[in-house]
Wavefront OBJ file of the C-alpha trace (Angstrom):
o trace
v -15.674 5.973 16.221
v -14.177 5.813 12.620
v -10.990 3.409 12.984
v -7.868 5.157 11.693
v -5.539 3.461 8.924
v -2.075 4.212 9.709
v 0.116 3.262 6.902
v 3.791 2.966 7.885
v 7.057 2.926 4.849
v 8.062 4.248 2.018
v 7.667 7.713 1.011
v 9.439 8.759 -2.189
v 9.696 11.275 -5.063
v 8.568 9.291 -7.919
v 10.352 11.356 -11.493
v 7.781 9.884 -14.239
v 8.779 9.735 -17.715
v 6.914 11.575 -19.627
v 5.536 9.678 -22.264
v 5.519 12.756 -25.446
v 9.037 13.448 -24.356
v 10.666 10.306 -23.163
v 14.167 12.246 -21.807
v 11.828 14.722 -19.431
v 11.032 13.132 -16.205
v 7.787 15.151 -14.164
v 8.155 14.976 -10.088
v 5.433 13.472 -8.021
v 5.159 12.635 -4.567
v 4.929 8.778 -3.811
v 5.760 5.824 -2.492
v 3.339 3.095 -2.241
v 1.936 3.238 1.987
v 2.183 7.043 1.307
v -0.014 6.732 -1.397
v -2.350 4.036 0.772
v -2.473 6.753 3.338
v -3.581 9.604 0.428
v -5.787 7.393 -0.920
v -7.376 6.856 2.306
v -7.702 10.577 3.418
v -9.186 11.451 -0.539
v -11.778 9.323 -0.120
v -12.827 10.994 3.332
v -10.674 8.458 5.675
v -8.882 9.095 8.702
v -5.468 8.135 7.424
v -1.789 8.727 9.008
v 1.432 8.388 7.494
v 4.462 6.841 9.332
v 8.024 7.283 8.781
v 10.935 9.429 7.862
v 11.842 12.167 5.120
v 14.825 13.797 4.698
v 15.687 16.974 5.967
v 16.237 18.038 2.114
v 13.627 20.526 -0.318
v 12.104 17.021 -1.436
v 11.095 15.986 2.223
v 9.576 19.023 1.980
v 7.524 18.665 -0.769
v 5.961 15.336 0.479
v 4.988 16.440 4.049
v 3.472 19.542 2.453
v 1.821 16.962 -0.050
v 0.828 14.769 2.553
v -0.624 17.428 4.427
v -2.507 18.798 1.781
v -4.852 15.691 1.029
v -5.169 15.547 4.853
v -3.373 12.950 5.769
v -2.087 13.163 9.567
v 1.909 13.299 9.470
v 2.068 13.541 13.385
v 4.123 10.284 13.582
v 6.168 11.373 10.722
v 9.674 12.589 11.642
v 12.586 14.533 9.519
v 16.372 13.857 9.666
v 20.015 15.055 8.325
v 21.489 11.438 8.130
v 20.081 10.574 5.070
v 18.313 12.435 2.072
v 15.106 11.387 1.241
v 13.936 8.757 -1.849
v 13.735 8.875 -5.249
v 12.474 6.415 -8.286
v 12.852 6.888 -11.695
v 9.609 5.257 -13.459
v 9.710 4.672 -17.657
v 6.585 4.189 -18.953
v 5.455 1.653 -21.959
v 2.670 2.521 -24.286
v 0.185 0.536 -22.290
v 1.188 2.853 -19.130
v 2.877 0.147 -17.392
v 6.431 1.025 -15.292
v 9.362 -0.157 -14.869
v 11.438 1.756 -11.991
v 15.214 2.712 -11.145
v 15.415 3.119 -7.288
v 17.984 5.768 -5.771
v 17.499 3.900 -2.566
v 19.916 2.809 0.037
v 20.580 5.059 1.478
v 17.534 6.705 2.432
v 15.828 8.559 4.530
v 12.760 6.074 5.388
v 15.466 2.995 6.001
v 15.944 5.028 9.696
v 12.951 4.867 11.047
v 12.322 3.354 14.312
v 10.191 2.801 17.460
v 11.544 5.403 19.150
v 10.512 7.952 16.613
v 6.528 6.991 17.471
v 4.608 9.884 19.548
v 3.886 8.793 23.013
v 0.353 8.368 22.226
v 0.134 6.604 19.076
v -1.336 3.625 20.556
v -4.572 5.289 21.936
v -6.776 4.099 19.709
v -6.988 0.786 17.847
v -6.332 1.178 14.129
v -5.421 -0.282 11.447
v -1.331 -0.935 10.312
v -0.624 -0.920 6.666
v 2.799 -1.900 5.292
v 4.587 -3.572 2.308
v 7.732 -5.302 1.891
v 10.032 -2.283 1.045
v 10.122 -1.743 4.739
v 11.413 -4.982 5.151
v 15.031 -4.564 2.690
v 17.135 -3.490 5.163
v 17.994 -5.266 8.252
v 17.388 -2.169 10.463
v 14.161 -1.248 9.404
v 12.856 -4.229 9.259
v 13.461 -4.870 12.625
v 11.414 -1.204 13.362
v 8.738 -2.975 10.829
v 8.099 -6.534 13.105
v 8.066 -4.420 15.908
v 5.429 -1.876 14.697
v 3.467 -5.163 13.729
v 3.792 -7.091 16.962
v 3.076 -4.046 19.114
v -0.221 -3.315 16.736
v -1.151 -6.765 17.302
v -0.787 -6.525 21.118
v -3.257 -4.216 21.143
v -5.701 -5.680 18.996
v -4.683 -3.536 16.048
v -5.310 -4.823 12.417
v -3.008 -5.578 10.219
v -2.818 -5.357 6.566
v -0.416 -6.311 4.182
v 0.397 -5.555 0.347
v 3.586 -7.225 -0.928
v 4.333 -4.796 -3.274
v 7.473 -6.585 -4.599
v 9.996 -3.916 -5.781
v 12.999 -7.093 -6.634
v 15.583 -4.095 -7.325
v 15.269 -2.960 -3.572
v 16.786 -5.931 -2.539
v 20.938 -6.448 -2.095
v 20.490 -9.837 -3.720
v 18.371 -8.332 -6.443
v 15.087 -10.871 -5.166
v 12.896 -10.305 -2.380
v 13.645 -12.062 0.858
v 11.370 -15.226 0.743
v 11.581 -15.694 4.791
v 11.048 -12.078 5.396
v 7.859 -11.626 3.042
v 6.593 -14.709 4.231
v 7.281 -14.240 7.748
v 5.058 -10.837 7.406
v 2.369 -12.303 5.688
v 1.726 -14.453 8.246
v 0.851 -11.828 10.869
v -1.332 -10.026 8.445
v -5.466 -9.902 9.327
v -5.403 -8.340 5.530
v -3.341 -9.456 2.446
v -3.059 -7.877 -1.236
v -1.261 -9.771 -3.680
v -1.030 -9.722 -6.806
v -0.902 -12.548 -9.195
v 2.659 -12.869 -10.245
v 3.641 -11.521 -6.326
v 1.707 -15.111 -5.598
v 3.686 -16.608 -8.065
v 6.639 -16.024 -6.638
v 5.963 -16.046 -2.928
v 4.871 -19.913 -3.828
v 8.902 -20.777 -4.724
v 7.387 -23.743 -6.856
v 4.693 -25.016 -4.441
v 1.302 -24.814 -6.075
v -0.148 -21.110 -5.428
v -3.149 -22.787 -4.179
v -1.088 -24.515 -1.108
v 0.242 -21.319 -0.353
v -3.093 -19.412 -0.109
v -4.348 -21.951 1.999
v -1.186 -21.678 4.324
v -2.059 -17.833 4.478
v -5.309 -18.777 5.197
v -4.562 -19.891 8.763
v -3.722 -16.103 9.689
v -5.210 -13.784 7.743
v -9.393 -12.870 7.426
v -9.118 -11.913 4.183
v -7.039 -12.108 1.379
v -7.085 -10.808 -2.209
v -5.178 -11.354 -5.677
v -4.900 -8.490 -8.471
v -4.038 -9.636 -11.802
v -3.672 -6.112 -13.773
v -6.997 -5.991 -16.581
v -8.244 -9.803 -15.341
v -10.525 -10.552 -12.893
v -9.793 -9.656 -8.421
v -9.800 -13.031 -6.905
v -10.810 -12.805 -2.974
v -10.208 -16.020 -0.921
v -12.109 -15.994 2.636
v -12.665 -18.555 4.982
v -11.513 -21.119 2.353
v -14.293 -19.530 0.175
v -13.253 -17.603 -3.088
v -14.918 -15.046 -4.942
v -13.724 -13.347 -8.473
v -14.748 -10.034 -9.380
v -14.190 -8.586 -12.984
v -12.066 -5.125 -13.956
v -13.930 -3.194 -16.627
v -11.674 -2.404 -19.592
v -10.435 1.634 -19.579
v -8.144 3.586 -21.358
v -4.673 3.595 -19.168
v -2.320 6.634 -18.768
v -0.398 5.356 -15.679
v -0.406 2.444 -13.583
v 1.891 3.596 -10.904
v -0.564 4.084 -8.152
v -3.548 1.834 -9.475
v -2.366 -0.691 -6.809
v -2.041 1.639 -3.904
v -5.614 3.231 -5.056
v -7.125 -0.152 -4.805
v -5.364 -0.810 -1.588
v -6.575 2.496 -0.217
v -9.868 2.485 -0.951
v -10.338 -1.180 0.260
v -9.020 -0.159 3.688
v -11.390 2.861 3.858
v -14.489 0.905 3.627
v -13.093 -1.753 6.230
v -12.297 1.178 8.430
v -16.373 2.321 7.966
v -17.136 -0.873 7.911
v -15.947 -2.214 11.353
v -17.503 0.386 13.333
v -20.720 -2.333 12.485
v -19.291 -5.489 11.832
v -16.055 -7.166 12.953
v -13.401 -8.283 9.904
v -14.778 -11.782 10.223
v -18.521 -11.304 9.384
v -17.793 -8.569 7.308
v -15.271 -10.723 4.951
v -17.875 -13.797 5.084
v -20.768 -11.711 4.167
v -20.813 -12.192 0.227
v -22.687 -9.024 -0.787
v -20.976 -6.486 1.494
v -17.448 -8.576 -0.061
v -18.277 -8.000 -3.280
v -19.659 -4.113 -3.379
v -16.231 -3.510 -1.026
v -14.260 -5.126 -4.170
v -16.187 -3.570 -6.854
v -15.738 -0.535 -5.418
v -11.961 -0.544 -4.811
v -11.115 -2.015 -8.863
v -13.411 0.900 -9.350
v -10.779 3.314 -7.717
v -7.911 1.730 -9.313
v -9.488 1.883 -12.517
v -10.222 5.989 -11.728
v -6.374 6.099 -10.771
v -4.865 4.714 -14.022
v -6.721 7.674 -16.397
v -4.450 9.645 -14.795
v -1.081 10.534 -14.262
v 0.865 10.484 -11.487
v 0.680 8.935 -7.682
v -1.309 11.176 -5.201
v -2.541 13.491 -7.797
v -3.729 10.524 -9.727
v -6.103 8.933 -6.784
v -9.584 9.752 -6.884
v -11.632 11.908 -4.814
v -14.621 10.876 -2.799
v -16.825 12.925 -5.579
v -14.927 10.967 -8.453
v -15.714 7.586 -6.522
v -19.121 7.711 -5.428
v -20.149 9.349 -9.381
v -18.498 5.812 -10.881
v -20.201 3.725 -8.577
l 1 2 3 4 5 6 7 8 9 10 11 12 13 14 15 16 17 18 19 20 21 22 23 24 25 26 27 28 29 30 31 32 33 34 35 36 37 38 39 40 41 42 43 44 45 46 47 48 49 50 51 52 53 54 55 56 57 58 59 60 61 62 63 64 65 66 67 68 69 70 71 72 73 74 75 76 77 78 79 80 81 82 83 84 85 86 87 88 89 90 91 92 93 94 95 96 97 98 99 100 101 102 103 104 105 106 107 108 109 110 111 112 113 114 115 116 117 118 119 120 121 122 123 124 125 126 127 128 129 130 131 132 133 134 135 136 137 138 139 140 141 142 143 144 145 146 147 148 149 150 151 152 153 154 155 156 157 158 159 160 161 162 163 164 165 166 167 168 169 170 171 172 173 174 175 176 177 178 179 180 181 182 183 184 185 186 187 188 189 190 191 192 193 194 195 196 197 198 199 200 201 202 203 204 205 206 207 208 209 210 211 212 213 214 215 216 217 218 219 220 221 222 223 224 225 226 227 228 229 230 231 232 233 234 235 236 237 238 239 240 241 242 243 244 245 246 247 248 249 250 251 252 253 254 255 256 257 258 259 260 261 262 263 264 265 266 267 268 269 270 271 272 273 274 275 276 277 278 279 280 281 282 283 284 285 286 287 288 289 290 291 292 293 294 295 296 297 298 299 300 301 302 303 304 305 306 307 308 309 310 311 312 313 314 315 316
């Protein structure tokens, strides 16, 4: 049975600049485990998006979104209390973002267990979430308790930190918090300045072994350079072909995304241990997710920008 990858968070309008016409902004639906969750369901995944929208035209415009690439919105609820989202994202001649956040309040911050249907713990699955649902003391309360209840029932976790410093009331990610996730992650996407920072001045390399301890399988982006995967005290770099970038905004999530999909194929063969430690099936599972973050940064845009299966399978 395929395993599902249920990506709880975030879902936002993202207004992109328009790079011919700097003052125009375009909308897109996004949000980075929304975009996970598309990813997923583009490349022919069983994906499900969790958490709230708005009750407002933009909440909307991502369920109908969300819908349309397939991805299951049953755990998804709506409400009046707050309107839903939005980031402002300026793009730099290399296609690289910088974002303004019109978030708290928001409609995603009031999410909580209560709002799960009764029978979204049926199957075992996969759990996908960053640390924007961790800024707010509420829902990250609703974000531990999604995790611990996964891992109860022998659900897999995965983790991207997806620092967004700007969320944060102190204007810096919450080292305890971030940490204190990490640690009960199976799955871990970093990337290298996110390691960096998560270290607070201890070497990088102490830190990766301290995540080590917890997670199966852990892996560092660094934009253009090479994926680094660590595994069983074992790492492995793979190399990003050079290509012509329009938009970075959901290269990331597309990476993320497609990584999860061939886990979730994956572990109806192999459990996440032998899987990780096999070398070859680690590095055609890494070449082929840089190969859909490379497919999602021609483009621009979030969900429209993520590749299709047909897209995927022609570049690899």
């Amino acid at each position: 049975m395929t395993i599902p990858v249920c990506c709880f968070g975030e879902v936002l309008i993202d207004f992109l600049q328009d790079p011919q016409q700097p003052a125009n902004f375009r909308r897109f639906a996004g949000g980075a485990p929304a975009n996970v969750a598309v990813a997923v369901a583009k490349l022919g995944g069983k994906s499900q998006f969790v958490g709230m929208l708005g009750a407002d035209m933009f909440g909307d415009f991502l369920q109908t979104e969300l819908e349309h690439y397939g991805v299951d919105c049953s755990a998804t609820a709506r409400t009046s209390a707050a309107k839903t989202a939005l980031a402002f994202v300026a793009l730099n001649s290399e296609g690289d973002r910088s974002f303004s956040f019109y978030r708290p309040p928001a409609a995603d911050l009031l999410y909580t267990m209560a709002h799960l249907p009764a029978d979204f713990w049926r199957n075992r699955g996969i759990l996908h979430l960053c640390s924007n649902s961790l800024t707010d003391a509420a829902i990250a309360e609703t974000s531990f308790a999604m995790v611990a209840e996964a891992k109860a029932r022998g659900w897999l976790i995965s983790v991207d930190a997806n620092l967004r410093h700007n969320l944060w009331s102190e204007g810096r990610a919450d080292l305890g918090l971030v940490h204190r996730l990490l640690k009960m992650a199976d799955l871990i996407k970093l990337s290298d300045d996110e390691l960096t920072y998560l270290a607070a001045g201890q070497s990088e390399l102490a830190l990766l072994q301290q995540l080590q301890q917890h997670a199966t399988w852990i892996v560092v982006t660094a934009g253009s350079k090479a994926v680094t995967s660590y595994v069983a005290g074992q790492q492995l770099s793979v190399p990003v072909s050079p290509v012509k970038v329009v938009d970075t905004t959901a290269a990331g999530d597309a990476f993320v995304g497609a990584w999860l999909y061939q886990i979730s194929q994956l572990l109806t063969q192999y459990e996440l241990s032998a899987l990780a430690q096999n070398l070859s099936l680690q590095q055609q599972v890494l070449n082929k997710s840089i190969s859909a973050g490379s497919l999602t940064c021609q483009h621009f845009g979030s969900f429209t920008a993520l590749p299709t299966r047909f897209e995927w399978e022609a570049a690899n």
